[in-house]
C-alpha positions in Angstrom: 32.6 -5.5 31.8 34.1 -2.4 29.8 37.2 -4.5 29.0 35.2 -7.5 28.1 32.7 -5.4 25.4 35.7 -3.8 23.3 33.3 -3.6 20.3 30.1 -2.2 22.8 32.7 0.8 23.5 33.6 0.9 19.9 30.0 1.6 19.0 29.5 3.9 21.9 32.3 6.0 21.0 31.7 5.6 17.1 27.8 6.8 18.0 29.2 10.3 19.2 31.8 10.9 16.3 30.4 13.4 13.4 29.3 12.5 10.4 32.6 12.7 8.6 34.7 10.9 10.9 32.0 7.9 12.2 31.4 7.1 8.2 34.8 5.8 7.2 35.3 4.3 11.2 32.3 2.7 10.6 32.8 1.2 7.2 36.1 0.1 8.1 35.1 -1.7 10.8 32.2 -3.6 9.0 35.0 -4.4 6.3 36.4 -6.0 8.8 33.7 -8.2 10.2 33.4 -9.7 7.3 36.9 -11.4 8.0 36.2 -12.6 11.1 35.3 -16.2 12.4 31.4 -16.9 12.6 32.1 -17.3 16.4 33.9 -14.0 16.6 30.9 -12.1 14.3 28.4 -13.4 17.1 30.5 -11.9 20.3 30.3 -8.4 18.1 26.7 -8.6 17.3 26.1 -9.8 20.7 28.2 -6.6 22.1 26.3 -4.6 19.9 22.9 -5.7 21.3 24.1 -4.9 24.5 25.9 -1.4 23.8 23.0 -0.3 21.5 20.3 0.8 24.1 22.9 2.5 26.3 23.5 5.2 24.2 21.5 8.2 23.9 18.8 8.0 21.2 20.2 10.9 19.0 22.9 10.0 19.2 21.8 6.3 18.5 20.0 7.6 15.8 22.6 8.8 13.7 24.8 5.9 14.3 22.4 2.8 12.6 21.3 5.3 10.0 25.0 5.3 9.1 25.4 1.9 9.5 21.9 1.0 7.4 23.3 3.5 4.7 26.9 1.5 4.6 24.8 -1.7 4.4 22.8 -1.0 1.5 25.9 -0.2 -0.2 27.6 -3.7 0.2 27.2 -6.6 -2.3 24.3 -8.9 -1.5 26.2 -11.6 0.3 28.0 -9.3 2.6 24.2 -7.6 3.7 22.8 -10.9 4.0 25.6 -11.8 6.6 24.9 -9.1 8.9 21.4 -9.2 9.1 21.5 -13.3 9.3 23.9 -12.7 12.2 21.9 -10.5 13.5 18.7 -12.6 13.0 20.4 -15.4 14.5 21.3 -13.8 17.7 18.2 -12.0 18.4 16.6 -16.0 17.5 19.1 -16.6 20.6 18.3 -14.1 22.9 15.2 -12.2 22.1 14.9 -9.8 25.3 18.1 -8.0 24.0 15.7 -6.1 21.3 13.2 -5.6 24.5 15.6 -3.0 25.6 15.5 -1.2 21.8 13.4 1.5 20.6 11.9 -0.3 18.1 9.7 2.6 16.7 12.6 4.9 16.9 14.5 2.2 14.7 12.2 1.9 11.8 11.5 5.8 12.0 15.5 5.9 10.9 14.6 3.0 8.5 12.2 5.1 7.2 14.2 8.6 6.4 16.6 6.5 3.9 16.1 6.9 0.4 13.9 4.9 -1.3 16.2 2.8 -3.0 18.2 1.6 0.0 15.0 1.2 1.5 14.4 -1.3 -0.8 18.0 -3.3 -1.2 17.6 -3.9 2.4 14.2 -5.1 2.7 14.9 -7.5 0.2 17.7 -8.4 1.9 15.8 -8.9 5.3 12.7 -10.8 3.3 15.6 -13.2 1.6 16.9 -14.2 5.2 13.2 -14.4 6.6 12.6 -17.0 3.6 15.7 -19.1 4.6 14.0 -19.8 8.3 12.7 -22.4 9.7 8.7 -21.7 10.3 9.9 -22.2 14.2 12.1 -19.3 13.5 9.7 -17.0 11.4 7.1 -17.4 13.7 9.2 -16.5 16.7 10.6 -13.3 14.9 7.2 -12.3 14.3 5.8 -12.0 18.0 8.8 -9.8 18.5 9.0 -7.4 15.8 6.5 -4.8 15.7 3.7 -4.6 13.0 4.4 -1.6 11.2 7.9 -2.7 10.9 7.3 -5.8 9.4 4.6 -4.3 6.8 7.3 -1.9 5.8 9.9 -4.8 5.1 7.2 -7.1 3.6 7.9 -10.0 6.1 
């Protein structure tokens, strides 16, 4: 499976770097996502649902509070594919986010500044406007409350 999961060990081993070296990794690998094929963006994401809850939460931790910082610094349209990727494989496969420390996640949601806060809860409530009422209402039995009264969804 290791061999299969190239981008799972890429976020493993990108979760352990320091600060100064996973930023720029990071970035330039999310730059890079955005040149993929829509098929080849949902084997990442999917990767990256499996890898995330096999990594330490620390170290976890610092990782998606790197990547949530890079994301609020990207233009609209490339945030909105992300999350909509995101959003449509979780609408896929919803037990991958059983495995996830969901409180821990919006606690690191939570520690960003106020403003990136905001670009990407507007982000996340533009997507959540686009779905189906099928797919709202499904996305809303998994996420937890508090999370979804700090986005506004």
């Amino acid at each position: 499976m290791a061999a299969q999961n190239h981008a799972g060990n890429i976020i493993v081993n990108l979760a352990s770097l320091p600060d100064f070296l996973r930023k720029p990794i990071l970035k330039k690998r999310m730059d890079e996502f955005f040149t993929m094929s829509v098929p080849d963006r949902q084997e990442v994401i999917n990767n990256a649902l499996a890898a995330g809850p096999t990594i330490p939460f620390p170290n976890f931790a610092k990782l998606f509070k790197t990547w949530l910082e890079i994301l609020a610094s990207l233009e609209d349209d490339k945030r909105e594919v992300m999350f909509s990727t995101y959003i449509g494989e979780i609408l896929k496969n919803p037990q991958k986010l059983i495995l996830f420390n969901l409180d821990g996640i919006l606690g690191i949601f939570l520690e960003l500044e106020q403003p990136k806060k905001e670009v990407i809860s507007n982000t996340i409530r533009r997507i959540f406007s686009k779905l189906t009422d099928q797919e709202r209402s499904s996305l809303e039995w998994i996420i937890p409350q508090n999370a979804k009264a700090h986005l506004g969804i």
